[in-house]
C-alpha positions as CSV (number, residue, x, y, z in Angstrom):
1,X,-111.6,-53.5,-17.7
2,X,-109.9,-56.0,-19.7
3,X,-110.4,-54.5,-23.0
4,X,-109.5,-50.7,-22.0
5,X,-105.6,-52.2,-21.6
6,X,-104.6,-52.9,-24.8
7,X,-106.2,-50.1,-26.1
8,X,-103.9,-47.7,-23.9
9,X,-101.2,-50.3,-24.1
10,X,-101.6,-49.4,-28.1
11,X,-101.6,-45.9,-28.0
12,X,-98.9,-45.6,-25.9
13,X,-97.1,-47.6,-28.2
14,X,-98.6,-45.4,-31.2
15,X,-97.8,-42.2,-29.5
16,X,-94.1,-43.4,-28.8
17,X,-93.9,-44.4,-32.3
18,X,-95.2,-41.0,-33.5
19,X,-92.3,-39.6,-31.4
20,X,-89.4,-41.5,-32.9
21,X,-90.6,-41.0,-36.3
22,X,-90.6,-37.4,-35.9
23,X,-87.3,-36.8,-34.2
24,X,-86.1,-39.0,-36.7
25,X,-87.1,-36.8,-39.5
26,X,-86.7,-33.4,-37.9
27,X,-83.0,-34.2,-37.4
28,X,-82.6,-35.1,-41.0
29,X,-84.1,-31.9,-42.3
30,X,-81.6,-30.1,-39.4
31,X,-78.8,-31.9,-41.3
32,X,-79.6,-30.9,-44.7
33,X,-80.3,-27.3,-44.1
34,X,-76.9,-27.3,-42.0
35,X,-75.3,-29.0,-45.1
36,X,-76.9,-27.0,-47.9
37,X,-76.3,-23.3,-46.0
38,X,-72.6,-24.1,-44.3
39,X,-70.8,-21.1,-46.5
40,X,-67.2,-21.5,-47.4
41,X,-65.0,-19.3,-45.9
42,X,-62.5,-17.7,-48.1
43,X,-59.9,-15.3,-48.4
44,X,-61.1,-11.8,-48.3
45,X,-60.4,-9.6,-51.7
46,X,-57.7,-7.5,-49.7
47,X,-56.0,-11.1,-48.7
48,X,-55.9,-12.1,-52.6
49,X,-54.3,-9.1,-53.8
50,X,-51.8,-8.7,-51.6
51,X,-50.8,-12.2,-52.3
52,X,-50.5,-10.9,-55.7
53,X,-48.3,-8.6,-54.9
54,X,-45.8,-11.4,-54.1
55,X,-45.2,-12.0,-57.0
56,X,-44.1,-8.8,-58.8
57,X,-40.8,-9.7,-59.6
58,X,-38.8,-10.4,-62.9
59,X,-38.9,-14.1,-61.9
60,X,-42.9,-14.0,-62.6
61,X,-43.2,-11.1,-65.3
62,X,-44.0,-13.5,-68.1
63,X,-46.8,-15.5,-66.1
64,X,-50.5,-14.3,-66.6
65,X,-52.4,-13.8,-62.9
66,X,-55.8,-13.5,-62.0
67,X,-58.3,-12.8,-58.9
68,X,-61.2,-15.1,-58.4
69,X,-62.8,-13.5,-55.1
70,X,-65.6,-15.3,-54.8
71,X,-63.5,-18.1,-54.7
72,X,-60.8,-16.2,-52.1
73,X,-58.5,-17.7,-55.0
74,X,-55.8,-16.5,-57.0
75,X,-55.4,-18.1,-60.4
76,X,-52.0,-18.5,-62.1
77,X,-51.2,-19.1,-65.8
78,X,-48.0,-20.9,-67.0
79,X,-46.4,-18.5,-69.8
80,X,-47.1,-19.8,-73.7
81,X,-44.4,-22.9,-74.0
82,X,-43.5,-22.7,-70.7
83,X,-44.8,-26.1,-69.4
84,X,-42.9,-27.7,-72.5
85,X,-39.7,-25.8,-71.6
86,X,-37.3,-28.4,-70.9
87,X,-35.7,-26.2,-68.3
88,X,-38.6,-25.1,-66.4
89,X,-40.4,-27.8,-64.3
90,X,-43.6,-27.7,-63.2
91,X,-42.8,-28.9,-59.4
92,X,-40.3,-25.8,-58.9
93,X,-42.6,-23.5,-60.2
94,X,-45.4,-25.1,-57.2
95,X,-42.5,-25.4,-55.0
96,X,-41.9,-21.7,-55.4
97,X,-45.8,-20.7,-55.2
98,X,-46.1,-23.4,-51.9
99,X,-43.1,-21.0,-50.2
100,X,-44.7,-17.8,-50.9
101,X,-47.9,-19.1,-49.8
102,X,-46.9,-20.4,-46.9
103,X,-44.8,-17.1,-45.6
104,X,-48.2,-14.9,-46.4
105,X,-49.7,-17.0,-43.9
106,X,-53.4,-16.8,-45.0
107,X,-54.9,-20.2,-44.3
108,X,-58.2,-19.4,-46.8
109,X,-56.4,-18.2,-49.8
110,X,-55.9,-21.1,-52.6
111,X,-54.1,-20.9,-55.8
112,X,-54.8,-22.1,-58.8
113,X,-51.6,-23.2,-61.5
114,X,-53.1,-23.6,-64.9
115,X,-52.1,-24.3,-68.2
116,X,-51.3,-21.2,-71.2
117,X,-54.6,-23.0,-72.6
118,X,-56.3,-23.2,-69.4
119,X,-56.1,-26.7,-68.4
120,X,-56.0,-26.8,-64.5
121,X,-52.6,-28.3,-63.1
122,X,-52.7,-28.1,-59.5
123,X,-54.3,-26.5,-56.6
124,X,-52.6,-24.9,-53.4
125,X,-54.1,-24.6,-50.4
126,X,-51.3,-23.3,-47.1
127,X,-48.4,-24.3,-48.8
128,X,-49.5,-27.7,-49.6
129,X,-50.7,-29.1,-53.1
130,X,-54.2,-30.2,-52.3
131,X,-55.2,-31.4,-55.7
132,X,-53.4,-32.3,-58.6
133,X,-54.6,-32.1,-61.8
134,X,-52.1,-32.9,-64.2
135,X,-49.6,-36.3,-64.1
136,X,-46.8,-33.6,-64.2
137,X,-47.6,-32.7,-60.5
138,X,-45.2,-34.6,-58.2
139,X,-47.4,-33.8,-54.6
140,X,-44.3,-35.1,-52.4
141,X,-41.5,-33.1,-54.2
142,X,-43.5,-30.1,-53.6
143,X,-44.0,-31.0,-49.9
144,X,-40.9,-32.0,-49.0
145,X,-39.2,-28.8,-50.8
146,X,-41.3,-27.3,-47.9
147,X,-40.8,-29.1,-45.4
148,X,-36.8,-29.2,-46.1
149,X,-37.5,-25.1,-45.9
150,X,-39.2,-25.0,-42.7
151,X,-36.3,-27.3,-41.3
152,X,-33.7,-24.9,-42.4
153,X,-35.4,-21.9,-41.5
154,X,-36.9,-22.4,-38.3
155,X,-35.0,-21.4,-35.4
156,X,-34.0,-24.4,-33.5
157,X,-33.7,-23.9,-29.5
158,X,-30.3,-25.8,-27.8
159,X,-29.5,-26.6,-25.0
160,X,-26.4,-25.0,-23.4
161,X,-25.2,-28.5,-23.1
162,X,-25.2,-29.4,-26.5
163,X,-22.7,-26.2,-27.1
164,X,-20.1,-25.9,-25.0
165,X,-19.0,-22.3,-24.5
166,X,-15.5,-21.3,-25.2
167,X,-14.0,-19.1,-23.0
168,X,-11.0,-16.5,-23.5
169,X,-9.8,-15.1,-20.1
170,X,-13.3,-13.1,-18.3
171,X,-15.7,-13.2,-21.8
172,X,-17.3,-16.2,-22.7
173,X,-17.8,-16.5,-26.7
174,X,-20.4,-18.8,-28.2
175,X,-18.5,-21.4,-30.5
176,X,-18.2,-20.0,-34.4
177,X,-19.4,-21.7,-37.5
178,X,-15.9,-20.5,-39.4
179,X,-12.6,-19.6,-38.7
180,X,-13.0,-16.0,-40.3
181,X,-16.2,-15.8,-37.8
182,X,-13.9,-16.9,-34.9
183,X,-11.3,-14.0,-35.6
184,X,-13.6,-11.5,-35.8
185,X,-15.1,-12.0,-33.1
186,X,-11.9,-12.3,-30.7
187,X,-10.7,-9.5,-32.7
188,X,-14.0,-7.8,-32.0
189,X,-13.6,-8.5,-27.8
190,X,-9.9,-7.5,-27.6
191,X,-11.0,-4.6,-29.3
192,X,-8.8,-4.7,-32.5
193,X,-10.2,-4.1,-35.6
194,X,-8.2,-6.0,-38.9
């Protein structure tokens, strides 16, 4: 009886052994199939060329634009001498696309700024520069041209305490921003026109 123990005693150890191992290897095959077939979502071909059509005005004429849609990407191309303009910098030209792109509201499109000679410069993703390719890309001027926009373009909510209300006999007017504001609208209640 003796000797039947540790021959159980070593194939349960065997058998639990067996089990590990073969978790352990299943869930590394599950994580490589998961990596190797994860598909990137990306802007549909409809999405890209309506961004496109942002830019179809004089300001842009001279730059050259192309749709990558397997990429859900729009690609840009600085006009010939352009980047070596003196009075055209590269961060207002991003600053401009990072607006744009950030008022069409498509979280999958990404644009690409290149070169007249096709060397990449920068990469937008939502408004934001994720990856810059060039030393003449300033990331935080870019950002915090955006971020100043959103600030002064975002409807703030007050408080009514914050603004006290003026008040002219029974109607109570909000408080004006300029004195030509604050004529025309008392003119406006009394109901004379200037």
């Amino acid at each position: 009886m003796r000797k039947k123990r540790p021959v159980l005693l070593f194939w349960l150890i065997g058998f639990f052994l067996l089990l590990i191992l073969s978790v352990t290897i299943s869930g590394r095959i599950t994580t490589e199939i998961v990596h190797t077939k994860t598909e990137k979502i990306v802007a549909s071909k409809e999405s890209v060329d309506k961004f496109r059509k942002e830019f179809s005005t004089y300001w842009w004429e001279d730059y050259k634009f192309e749709a990558d849609y397997d990429q859900g990407e729009l690609v840009i191309y600085l006009p010939k001498g352009k980047e070596d303009n003196q009075f055209t910098n590269i961060d207002d030209v991003l600053s401009a696309i990072s607006l744009r792109q950030y008022q069409f509201k498509d979280k999958r499109l990404t644009v690409l700024l290149l070169s007249n000679s096709g060397e990449k410069l920068a990469r937008l993703k939502n408004g934001k520069v994720t990856k810059g390719y060039s030393d003449k890309v300033d990331k935080k001027v870019v950002a915090s041209r955006l971020a100043e926009w959103k600030k002064t373009n975002t409807p703030t909510k007050t408080s009514d305490s914050s603004h006290p209300k003026k008040t002219t006999g029974s109607t109570t007017v909000p408080p004006a921003t300029n004195s030509s504001e604050s004529s025309s609208t008392s003119s406006h209640l009394s109901g004379t026109s200037q």
